[in-house]
Each structure stands twice: as C-alpha cells, then as structure tokens.
C-alpha positions as CSV (number, residue, x, y, z in Angstrom):
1,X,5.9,-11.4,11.5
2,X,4.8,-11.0,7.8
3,X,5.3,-13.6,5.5
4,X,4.6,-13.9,1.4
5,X,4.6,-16.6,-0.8
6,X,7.1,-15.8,-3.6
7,X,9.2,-16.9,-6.2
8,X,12.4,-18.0,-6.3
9,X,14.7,-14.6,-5.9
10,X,16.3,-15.1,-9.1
11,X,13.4,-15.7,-11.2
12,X,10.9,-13.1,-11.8
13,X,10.5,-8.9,-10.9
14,X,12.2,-7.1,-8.3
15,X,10.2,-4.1,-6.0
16,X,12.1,-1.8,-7.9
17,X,11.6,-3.6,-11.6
18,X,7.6,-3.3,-10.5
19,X,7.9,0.7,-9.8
20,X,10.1,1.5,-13.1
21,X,6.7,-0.4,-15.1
22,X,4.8,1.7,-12.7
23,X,7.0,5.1,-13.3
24,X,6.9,4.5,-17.3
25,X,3.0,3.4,-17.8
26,X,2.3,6.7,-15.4
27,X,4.2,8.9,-17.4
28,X,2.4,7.5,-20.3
29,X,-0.9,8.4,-18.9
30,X,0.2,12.0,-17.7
31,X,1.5,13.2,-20.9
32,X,-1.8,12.0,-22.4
33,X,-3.3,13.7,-19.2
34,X,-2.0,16.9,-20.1
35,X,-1.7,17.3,-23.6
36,X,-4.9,15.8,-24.4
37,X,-6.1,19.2,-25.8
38,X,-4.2,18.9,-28.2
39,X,-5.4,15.7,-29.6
40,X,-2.6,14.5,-31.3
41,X,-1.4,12.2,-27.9
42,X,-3.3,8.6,-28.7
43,X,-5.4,7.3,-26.4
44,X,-3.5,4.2,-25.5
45,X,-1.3,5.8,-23.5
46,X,-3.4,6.5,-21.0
47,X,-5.2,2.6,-21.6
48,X,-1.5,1.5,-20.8
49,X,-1.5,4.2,-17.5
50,X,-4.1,1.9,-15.7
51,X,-1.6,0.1,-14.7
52,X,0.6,2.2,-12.5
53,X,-1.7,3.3,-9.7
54,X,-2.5,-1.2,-8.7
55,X,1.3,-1.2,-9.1
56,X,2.1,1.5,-6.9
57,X,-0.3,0.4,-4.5
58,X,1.2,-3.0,-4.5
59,X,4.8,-1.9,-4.0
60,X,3.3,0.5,-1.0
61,X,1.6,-2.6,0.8
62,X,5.0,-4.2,0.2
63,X,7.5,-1.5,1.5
64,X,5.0,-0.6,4.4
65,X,4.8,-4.1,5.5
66,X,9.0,-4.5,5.1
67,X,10.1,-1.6,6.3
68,X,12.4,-1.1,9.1
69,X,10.8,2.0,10.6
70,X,6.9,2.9,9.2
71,X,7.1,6.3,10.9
72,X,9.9,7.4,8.7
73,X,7.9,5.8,5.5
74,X,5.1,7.6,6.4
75,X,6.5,10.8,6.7
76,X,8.1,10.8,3.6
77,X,4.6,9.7,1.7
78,X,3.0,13.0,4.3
79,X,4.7,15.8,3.6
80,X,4.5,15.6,-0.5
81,X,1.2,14.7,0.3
82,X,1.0,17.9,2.0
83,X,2.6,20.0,0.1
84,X,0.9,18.9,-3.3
85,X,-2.4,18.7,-2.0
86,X,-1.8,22.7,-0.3
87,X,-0.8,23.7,-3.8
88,X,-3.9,21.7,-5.2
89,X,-6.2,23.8,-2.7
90,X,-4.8,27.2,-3.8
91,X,-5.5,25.9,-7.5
92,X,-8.8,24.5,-7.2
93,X,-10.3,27.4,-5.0
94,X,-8.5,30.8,-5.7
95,X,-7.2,30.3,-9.4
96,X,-3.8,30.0,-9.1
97,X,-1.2,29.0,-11.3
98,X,-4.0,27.9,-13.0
99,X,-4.0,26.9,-17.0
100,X,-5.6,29.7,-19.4
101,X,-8.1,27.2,-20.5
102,X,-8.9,26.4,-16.8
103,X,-7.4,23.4,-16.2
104,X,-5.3,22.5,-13.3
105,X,-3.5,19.1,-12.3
106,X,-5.6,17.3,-9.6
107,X,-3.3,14.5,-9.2
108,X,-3.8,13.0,-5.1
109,X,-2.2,9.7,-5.5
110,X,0.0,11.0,-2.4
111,X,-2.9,11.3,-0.7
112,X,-4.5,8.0,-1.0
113,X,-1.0,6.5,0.4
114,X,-0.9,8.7,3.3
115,X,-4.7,8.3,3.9
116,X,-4.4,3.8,3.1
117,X,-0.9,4.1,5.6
118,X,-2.7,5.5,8.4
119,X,-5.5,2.4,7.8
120,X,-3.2,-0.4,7.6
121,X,-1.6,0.7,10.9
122,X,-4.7,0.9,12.5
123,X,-5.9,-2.8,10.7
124,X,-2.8,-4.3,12.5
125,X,-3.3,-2.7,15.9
126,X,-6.7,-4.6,15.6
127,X,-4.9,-7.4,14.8
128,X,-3.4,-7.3,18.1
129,X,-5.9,-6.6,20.2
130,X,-5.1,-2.8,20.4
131,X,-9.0,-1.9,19.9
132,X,-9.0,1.6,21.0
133,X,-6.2,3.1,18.6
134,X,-7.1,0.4,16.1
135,X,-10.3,1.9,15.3
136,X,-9.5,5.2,15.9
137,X,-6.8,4.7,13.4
138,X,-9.1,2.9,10.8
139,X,-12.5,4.9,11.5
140,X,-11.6,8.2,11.6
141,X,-9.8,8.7,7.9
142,X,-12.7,7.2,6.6
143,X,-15.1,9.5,8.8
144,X,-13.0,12.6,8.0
145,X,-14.6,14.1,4.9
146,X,-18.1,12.9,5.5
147,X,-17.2,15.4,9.1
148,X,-15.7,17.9,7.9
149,X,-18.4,18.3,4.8
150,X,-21.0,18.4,8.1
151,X,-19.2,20.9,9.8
152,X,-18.8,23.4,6.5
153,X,-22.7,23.1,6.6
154,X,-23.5,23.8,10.0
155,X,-20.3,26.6,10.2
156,X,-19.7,28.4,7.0
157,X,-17.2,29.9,8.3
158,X,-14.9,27.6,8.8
159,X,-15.4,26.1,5.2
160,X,-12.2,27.7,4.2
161,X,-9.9,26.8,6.8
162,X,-11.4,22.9,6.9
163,X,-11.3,23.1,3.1
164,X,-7.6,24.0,3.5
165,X,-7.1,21.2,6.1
166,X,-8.6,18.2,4.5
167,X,-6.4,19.3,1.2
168,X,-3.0,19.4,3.1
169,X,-2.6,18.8,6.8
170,X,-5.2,16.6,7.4
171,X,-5.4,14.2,3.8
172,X,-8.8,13.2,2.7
173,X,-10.1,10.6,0.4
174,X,-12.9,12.1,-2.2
175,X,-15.1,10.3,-5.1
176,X,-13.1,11.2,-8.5
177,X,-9.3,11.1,-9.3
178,X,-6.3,9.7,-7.5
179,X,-7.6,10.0,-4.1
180,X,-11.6,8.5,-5.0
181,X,-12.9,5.3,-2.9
182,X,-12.1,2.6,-5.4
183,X,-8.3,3.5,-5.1
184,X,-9.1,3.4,-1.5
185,X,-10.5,0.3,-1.8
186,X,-8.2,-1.2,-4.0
187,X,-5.5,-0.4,-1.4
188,X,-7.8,-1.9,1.1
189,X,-7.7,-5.5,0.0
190,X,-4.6,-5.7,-1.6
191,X,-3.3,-5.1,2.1
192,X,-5.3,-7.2,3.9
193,X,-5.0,-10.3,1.5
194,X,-0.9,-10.1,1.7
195,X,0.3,-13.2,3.2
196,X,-0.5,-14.9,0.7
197,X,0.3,-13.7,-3.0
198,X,-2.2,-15.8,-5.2
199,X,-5.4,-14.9,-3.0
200,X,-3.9,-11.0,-2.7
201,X,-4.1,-11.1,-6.4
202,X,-6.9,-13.4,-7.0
203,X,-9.0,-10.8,-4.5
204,X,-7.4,-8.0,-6.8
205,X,-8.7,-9.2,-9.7
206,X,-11.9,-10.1,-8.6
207,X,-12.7,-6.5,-7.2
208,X,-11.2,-5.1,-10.6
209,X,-13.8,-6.7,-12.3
210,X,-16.7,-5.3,-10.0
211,X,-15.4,-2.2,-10.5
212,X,-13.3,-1.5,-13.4
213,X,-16.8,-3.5,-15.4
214,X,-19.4,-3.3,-13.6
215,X,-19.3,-0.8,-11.3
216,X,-18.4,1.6,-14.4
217,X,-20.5,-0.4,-16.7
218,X,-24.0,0.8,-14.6
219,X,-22.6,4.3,-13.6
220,X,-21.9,5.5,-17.6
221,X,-24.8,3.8,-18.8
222,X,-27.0,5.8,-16.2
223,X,-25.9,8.8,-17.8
224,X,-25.2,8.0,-21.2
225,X,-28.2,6.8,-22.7
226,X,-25.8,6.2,-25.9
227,X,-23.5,4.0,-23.9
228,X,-22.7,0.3,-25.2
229,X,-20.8,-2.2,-23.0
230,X,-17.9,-2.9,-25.2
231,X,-16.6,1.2,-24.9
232,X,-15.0,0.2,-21.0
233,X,-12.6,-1.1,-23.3
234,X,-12.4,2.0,-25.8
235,X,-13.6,5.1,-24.0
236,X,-14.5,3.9,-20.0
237,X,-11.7,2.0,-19.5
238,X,-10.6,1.2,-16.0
239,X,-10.7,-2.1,-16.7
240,X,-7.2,-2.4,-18.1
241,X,-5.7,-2.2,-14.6
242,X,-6.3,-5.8,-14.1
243,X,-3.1,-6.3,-16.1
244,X,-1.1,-5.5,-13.2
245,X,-2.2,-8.9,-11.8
246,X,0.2,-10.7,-14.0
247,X,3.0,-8.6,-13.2
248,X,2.1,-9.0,-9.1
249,X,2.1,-12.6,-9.6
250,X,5.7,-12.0,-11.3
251,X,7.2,-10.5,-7.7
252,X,9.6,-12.0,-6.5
253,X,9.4,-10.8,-2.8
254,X,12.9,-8.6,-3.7
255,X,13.5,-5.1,-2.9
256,X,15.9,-4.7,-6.0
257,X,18.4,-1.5,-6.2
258,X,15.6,0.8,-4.6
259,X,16.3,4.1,-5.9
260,X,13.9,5.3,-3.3
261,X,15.0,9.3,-3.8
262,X,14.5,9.0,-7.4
263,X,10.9,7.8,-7.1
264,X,10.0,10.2,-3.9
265,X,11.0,13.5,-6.7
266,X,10.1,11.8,-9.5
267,X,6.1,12.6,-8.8
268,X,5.7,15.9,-8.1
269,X,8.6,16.7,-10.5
270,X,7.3,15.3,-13.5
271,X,3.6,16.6,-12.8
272,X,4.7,19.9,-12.3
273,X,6.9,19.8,-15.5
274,X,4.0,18.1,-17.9
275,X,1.8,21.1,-16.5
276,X,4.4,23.8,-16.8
277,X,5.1,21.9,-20.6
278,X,1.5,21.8,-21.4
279,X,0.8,25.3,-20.4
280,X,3.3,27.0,-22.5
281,X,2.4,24.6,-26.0
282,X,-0.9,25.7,-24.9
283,X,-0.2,29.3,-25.0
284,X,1.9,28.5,-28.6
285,X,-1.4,27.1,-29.9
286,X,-4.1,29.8,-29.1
C-alpha cells in the first residue's frame, strides 16, 4: 500500500490548489509561446511557466498512485494523447493547419504522461516480482523510438505509417519539447522517490540542478561560443523549475475539489485557442 509523509490536512496545498498554480504558470508560458512573434509578451512569463510541467508531473505520480482504477486514468491521459499527437503528425509532416509563418504547436506533454504511466506500472510489477510484464512494461516505451527509427531505415516504406504510429497510437518520448528525456526523467524519479516526500523532492531538486544547470550549461556553451553562465537564468532558463520544490513540499497529501473535467479540456482547449488566437493577430500584423 502507498504511503506519503505529509502535512497536516489543514495546513498547506491541496492536489487541486497544486494544478490551478500549474494551469495559470502554463498558460503563462503558452501565451508567451505563441505570441512571441510579436515581441511585445515579456519573457517572464515563460521563466514563471517552468513551473507547471514538475507540477503536473507531481500531481500525475500522485493521482496515479491514489487512484481507484489506473486503467480508467490511463485512458483518459491516452486518447488526448492520441488525438493531439495524430493532429501534431498531420502538422509536422504534411502542412496542415499550419501557421503562415510556419509555425505549428508541438506541445506532447500528453504524451510524456501516457508514455511515464505505462513505466510506473511496469516499475511496480517489478516491485512484485512480476519480471516478465514488469520489464516488458518498463523496456519497451523506452525501446520504442530508438525501433521504430531502425525500422524506417531498414524499410522506407513503412516510415510513414510508423511515423503516424509513434505520433498517435503508439506515444513516443523524443529529445526536444514536452515529450524530451529530461521530462521523462523527471517523471522518473519523482515516482520512484514517493513514499517519502522530503527525499522525492530532495531527489527533484538535485536532478534539476544537473539538468536545468548543468546539463544546459555544457549543451549551449558547445554551440554558442558567446554563451556566459549567468544567461540559464535570462535566456536558457530551465532552471527556474526548481521552484516547484517549495510548493511539493507545501502538499498536503489532499485531493481538494478535483475538477478533473475541467483540467482533462482545459489542455487541448487552450492550445488550440492560443494557436487559432495567434494565427489570426498574425494574419492582422503582416
């Protein structure tokens, strides 16, 4: 049975206090995401956005661990994962619905949860001795792009039908975006660290730090021969999503009023409205 150390229940943030920060912070970091052409959308608001993806994450390892029935949970997380990513395919590879200027939205935070869910089940069937679908469940996610990059190689023509699959149907994890490995990672160890709330977010922290300084400290100063330390707080900045750690600490291990409907629409509303917003002030300016 899963246990947490947590505060007293009425001291503190609820689950659903944690996904409102999330929801707002996001937001912030879309609009700037979108309407950054414009250049009139300051950059904090996408400093302030680092947040919400370590928050989300956090309030997914709690709901998956809590919930009465993970099949339902996942499906919900699945089939906007789907859906989204489909779309995302059609954009990416035939031009469609695509912004004048090129652009396109790649969010894949969906993704990430639907690719993370299918890990943690597979972590806990290890844990009890269930090797077979344990690993099967942990390996082959994590397998799955590195595959079905092979077999595009060896069979070009199934590049557009795997292409198709790992974007929808089949959710992979990639390098850049929503759906990269350090998401993946972060997922990683904030689920496997959750019994016990201080080391979950003392193990947070510590792996922000490798990566949010300096794994992106030694990537942008590989290719930026211009590049100064103190910009992964102005210009590389990843490293403001260690201020979720605060606000995990501030959990008090209750589910609040949930507004789980609001927050399954919420994402793919808003992106597709910011985009469909962005396109036509777009359109106004040129």
């Amino acid at each position: 049975m899963e246990t947490t150390h947590t505060l007293k229940p009425s001291a503190g943030l609820t689950e659903t206090g944690l996904k409102w920060i999330a929801l707002v912070t996001m937001v912030l970091d879309h609009i700037h995401y979108f309407f950054g052409f414009t250049g009139a959308v300051p950059e904090w608001f996408s400093m302030a956005g680092r947040v919400s993806a370590p928050l989300f994450l956090f309030c997914l390892v709690e709901g998956f661990t809590h919930t009465r029935s993970r099949k339902k949970y996942f499906a919900k997380v699945y089939v906007l994962s789907a859906a989204m990513s489909a779309l995302l395919f059609f954009m990416a590879f035939g031009g469609i619905l695509v912004r004048p200027d090129g652009f396109y939205p790649g969010n894949g935070m969906m993704t990430t949860f639907a690719v993370l869910m299918v890990i943690w089940q597979g972590i806990d069937w290890l844990e009890q001795r269930r090797f077979g679908r344990g690993l099967a469940a942990v390996l082959i996610p994590l397998a799955w792009p590195i595959l079905a990059n092979l077999l595009s190689v060896a069979f070009p023509a199934l590049a557009t039908p795997l292409g198709f699959a790992a974007y929808s149907v089949l959710p992979t994890w990639g390098t850049t975006g929503d759906s990269s490995w350090p998401v993946l990672v972060m997922g990683l160890v904030l689920y496997l660290f959750r019994r016990r709330r201080k080391v979950q977010v003392a193990a947070f922290s510590v792996y922000y730090v490798l990566y949010g300084v300096v794994y992106m400290g030694l990537i942008v100063s590989s290719v930026m021969p211009d590049f100064a330390w103190w910009q992964l707080f102005t210009r590389y900045y990843e490293i403001y999503g260690i201020l979720a750690a605060p606000l995990m600490l501030w959990y008090n291990g209750q589910r609040g009023r949930g507004h789980k409907a609001l927050f399954y629409a919420f994402y793919p509303a808003h992106i597709y409205l910011l985009y469909a917003l962005s396109w036509g002030l777009y359109l106004l300016l040129n």
